[in-house]
C-alpha positions as CSV (number, residue, x, y, z in Angstrom):
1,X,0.0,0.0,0.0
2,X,1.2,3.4,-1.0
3,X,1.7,6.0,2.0
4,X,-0.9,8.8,1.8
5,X,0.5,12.1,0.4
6,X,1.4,15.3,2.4
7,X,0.3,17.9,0.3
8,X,2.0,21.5,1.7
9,X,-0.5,24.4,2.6
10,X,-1.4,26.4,-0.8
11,X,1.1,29.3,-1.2
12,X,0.5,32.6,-2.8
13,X,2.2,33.2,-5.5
14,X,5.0,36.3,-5.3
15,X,3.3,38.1,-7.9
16,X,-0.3,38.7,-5.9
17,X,2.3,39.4,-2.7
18,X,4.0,42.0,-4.9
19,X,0.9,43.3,-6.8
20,X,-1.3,43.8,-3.4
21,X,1.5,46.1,-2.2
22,X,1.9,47.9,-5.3
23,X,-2.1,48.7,-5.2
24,X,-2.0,49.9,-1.8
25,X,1.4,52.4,-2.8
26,X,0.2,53.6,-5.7
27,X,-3.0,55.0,-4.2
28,X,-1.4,56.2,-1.2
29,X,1.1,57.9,-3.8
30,X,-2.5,59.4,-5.4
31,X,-3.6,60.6,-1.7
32,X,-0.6,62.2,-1.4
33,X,-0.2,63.8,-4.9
34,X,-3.7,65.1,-4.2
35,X,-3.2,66.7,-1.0
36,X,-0.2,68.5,-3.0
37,X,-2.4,69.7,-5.7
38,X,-4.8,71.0,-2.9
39,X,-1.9,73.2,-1.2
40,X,-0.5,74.0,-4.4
41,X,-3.6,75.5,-6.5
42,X,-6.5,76.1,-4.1
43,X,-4.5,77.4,-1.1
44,X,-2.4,78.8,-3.6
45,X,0.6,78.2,-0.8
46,X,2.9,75.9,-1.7
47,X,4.4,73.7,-4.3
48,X,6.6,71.6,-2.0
49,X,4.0,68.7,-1.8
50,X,3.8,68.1,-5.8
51,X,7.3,68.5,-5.9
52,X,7.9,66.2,-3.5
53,X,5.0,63.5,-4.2
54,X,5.1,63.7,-8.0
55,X,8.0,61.6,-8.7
56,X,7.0,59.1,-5.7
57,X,4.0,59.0,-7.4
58,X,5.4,58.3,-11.1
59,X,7.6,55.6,-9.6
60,X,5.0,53.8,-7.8
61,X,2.8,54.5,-10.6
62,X,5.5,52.2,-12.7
63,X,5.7,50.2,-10.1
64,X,2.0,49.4,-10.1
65,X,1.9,48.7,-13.7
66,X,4.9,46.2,-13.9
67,X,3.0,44.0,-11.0
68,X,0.2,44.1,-12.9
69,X,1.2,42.7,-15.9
70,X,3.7,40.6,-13.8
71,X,0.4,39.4,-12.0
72,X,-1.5,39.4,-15.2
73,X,0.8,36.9,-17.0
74,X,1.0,34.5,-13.6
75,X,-2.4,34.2,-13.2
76,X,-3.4,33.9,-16.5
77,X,-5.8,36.8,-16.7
78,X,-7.9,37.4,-18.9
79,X,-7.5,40.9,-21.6
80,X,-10.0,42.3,-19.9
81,X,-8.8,41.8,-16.5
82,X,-5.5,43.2,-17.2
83,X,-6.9,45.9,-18.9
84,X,-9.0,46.9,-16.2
85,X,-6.3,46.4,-13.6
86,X,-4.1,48.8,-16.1
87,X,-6.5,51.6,-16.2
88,X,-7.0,51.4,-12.5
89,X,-4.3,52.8,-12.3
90,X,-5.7,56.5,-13.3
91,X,-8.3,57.6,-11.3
92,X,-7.0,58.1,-7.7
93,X,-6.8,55.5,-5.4
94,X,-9.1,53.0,-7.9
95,X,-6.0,50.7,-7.4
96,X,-7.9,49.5,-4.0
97,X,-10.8,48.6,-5.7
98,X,-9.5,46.9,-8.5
99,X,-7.0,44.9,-5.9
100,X,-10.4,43.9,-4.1
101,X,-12.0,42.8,-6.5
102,X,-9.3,40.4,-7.6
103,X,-9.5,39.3,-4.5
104,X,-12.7,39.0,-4.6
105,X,-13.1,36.9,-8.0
106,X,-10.2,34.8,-7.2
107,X,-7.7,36.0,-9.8
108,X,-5.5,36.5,-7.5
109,X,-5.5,33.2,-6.1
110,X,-4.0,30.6,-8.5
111,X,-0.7,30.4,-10.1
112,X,0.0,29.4,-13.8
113,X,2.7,26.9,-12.7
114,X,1.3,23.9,-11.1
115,X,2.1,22.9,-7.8
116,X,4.2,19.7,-7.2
């Protein structure tokens, strides 16, 4: 008789790991942009805050996209999915929603590389 297999506890895949974090960033990165713009041309006080949070948020913007399509190609999406998690990406903080929703329909949660 064969010995009955161990199979290990499902894993998430790096890519949802990485692509969560990104979500979360880049619309933090938004907030922040926004409270900028807010200082900057209805106080009419500063610029320091788009100064400051525009590159962050270009850079996490990039970041954002690359897990996408990182996440995107792992997980098999479908076009639409990864062109909805793409345009997410330009109203503020729509990142959260579209990461929650992935979660929510499970596109998050398989890996294109079966497990052994």
């Amino acid at each position: 008789m064969s010995e009955p297999s161990i199979t290990a506890p499902s894993s998430v895949h790096p890519s949802a790991k990485v692509f969560k974090v990104a979500a979360v960033l880049e619309a933090l990165s938004w907030l922040g942009l926004l409270i900028g713009m807010f200082f900057k041309w209805v106080l009419d006080t500063t610029e320091k805050g788009v100064q400051i949070m525009g590159p962050i948020h270009g850079t996490l913007f990039m970041f954002y996209v690359i897990s996408t399509l990182w996440a995107a190609a792992a997980h098999k999406w479908t076009g639409k999915q990864t062109v909805l998690g793409l345009v997410s990406s330009i109203p503020p903080l729509m990142t959260l929603w579209f990461e929650k929703h992935a979660e929510r329909a499970g596109i998050l949660s398989h890996s294109a590389r079966p497990t052994r």
